[in-house]
C-alpha positions in Angstrom: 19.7 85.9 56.3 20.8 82.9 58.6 17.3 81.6 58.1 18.2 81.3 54.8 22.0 80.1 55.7 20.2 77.3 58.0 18.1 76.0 55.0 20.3 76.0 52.7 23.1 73.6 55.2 19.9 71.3 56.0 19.3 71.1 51.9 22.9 70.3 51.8 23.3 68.1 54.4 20.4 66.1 53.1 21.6 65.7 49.9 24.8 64.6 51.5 23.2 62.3 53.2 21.1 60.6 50.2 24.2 60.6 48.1 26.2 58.4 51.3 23.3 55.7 51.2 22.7 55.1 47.7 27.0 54.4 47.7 26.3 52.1 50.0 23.7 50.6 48.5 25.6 49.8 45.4 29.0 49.0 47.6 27.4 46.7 49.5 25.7 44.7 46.2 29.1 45.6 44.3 30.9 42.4 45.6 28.3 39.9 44.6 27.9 41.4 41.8 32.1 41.5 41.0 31.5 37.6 40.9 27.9 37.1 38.5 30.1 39.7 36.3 31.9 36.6 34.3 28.3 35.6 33.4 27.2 38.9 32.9 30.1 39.3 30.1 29.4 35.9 28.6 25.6 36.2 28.2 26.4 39.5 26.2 29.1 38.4 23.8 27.5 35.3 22.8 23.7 36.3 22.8 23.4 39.7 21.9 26.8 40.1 19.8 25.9 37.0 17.5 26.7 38.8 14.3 30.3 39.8 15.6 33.1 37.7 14.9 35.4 36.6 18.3 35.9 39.4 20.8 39.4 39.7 21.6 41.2 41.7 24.5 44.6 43.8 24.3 45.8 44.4 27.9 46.7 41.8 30.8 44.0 44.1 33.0 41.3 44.5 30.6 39.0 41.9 31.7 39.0 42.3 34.9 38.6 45.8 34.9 35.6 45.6 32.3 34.5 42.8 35.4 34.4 45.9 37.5 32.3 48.0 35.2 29.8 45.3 34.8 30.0 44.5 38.7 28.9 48.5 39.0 26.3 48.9 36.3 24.9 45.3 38.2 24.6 46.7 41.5 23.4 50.2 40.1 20.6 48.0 39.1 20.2 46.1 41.5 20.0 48.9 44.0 17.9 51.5 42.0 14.7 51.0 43.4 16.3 51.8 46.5 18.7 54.9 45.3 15.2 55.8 43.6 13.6 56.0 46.5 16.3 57.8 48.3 16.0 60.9 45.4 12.4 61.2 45.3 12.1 61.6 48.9 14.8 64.2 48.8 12.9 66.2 45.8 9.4 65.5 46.7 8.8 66.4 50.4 8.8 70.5 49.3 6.5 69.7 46.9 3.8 67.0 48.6 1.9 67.2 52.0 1.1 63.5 51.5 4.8 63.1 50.0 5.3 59.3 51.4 2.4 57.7 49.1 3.3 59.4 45.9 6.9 58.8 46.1 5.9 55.0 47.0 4.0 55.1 43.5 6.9 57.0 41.9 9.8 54.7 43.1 7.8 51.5 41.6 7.4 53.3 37.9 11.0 54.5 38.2 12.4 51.4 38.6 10.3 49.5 36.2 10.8 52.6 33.2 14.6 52.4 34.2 14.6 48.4 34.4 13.5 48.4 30.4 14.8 51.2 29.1 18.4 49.0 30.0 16.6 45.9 28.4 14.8 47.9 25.4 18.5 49.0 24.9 20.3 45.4 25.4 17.5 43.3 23.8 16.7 45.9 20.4 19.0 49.1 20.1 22.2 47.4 21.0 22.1 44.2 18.2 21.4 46.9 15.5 24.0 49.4 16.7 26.4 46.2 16.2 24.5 45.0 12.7 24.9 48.6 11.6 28.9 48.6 12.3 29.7 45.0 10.9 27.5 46.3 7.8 30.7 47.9 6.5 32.9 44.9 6.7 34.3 43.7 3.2 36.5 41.4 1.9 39.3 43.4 2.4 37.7 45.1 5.7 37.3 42.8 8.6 36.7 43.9 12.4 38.4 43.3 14.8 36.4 43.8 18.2 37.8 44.2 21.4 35.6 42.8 24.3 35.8 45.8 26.8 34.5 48.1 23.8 31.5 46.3 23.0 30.5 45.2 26.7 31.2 48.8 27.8 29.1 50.5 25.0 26.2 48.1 25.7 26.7 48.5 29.7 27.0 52.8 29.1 24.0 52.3 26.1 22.1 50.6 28.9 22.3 53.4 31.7 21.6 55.9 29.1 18.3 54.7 28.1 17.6 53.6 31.5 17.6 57.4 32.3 16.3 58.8 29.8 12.9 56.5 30.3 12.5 58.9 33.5 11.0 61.6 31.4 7.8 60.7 31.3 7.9 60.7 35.5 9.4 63.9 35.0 6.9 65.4 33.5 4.8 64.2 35.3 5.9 65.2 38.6 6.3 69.2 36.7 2.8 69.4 35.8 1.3 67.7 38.9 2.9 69.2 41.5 1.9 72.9 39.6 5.8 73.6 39.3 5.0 74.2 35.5 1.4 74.7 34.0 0.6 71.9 31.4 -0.5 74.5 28.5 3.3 75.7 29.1 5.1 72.1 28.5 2.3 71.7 25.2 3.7 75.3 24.2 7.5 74.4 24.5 7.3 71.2 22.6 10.1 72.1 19.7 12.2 73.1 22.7 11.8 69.3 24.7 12.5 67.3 21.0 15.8 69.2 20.8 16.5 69.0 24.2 16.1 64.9 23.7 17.9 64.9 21.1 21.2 66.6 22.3 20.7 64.5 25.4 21.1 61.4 23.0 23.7 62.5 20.8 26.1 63.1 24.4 25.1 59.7 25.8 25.0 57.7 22.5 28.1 57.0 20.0 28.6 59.7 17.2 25.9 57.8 15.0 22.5 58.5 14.0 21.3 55.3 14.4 22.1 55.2 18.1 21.0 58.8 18.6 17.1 58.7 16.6 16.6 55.1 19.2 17.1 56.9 22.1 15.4 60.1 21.1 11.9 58.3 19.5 11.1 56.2 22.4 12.1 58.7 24.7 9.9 61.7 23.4 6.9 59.2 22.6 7.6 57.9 27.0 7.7 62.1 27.5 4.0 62.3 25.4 2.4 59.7 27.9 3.9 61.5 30.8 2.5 64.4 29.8 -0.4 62.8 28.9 -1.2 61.5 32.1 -0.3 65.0 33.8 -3.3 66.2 32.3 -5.9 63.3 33.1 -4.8 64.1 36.7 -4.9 67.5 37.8 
């Protein structure tokens, strides 16, 4: 019973531990960032939100503090290869004798899937969420859209789909590390698409649009993973 006591502190105090370096990963890059967030905010109202009419803000405070979201989703990108890093070696070393190799590999696609998943959002699901709500404008019906909205629905969007592209490393990782048998994942298919898609509808806007973006691409990225489990074993 201590054994098991002892263990479970050292799990615990690991976890601490990763969870204090990736803050201070994106603390650290969190003050540049502050400072590229003006440009940040600039490039995404005039280039992506080109079918919107003027954005418009309603509080004293609101820019700056939607400058301090962008500043955070920055350095969370920024730092993700290293906060990356930091999780897979917490997972993986219970799983891998010859853990330091594979998470190497593993930190690279991570950071690439999560890298454009944010720009597959920005650069294609983002315009046609905003082309799908000026679509209902009318004479009589104009919009009026208020900066920290759209910049924080594009900067959430972003994360969303960033995480979401780590399925296929998930499973992946299941099925190679012989955690889950690959015959098992093929047999629980149904079961995965609705999981994917009530993980879109929470981290998408009530709209079908949104949701069926996220959910395709991330399924299809969840097919390859699995796809590649196979090939490997």
């Amino acid at each position: 019973m201590p054994d098991k006591e002892e263990t479970l502190a050292t799990h615990l105090e690991a976890l601490r531990s990763t969870l204090i370096r990736c803050l201070v990963a994106v603390a650290l890059i969190f003050v540049p960032a502050f400072f590229a967030a003006p440009y940040c905010i600039d490039f995404l109202t005039k280039t992506l939100v080109k079918s919107a009419p003027v954005l418009h803000y309603f509080a004293p405070m609101e820019v700056f503090i939607l400058q301090m979201k962008v500043a955070f989703v920055i350095a969370i990108l920024i730092a993700f290869p290293y906060i990356a890093y930091r999780i897979w070696k917490f997972i993986l070393p219970a799983l891998y004798e010859n853990e330091k190799k594979f998470i190497r590999k593993i930190v690279g696609f991570s950071s690439i899937l999560f890298i454009g998943g944010a720009a597959f959002c920005l650069f294609v699901c983002f315009p046609l969420v905003i082309n799908f709500g000026m679509s209902f404008a009318t004479l009589n019906i104009q919009p009026i859209m208020g900066v920290s909205q759209v910049v924080s629905l594009a900067l959430w969007l972003s994360i969303a789909f960033g995480l979401m592209f780590q399925f296929p490393l998930v499973t992946y990782s299941l099925v190679h590390s012989g955690i889950v048998e690959y015959k098992t994942i093929c047999n629980k298919r149904p079961y995965v698409l609705v999981g994917i898609l009530i993980l879109a509808a929470i981290l998408t806007p009530p709209d079908v649009l949104s949701q069926l973006i996220l959910a395709t691409p991330t399924y299809l990225l969840f097919e390859l993973g699995l796809f590649f489990a196979r090939h490997s074993r």
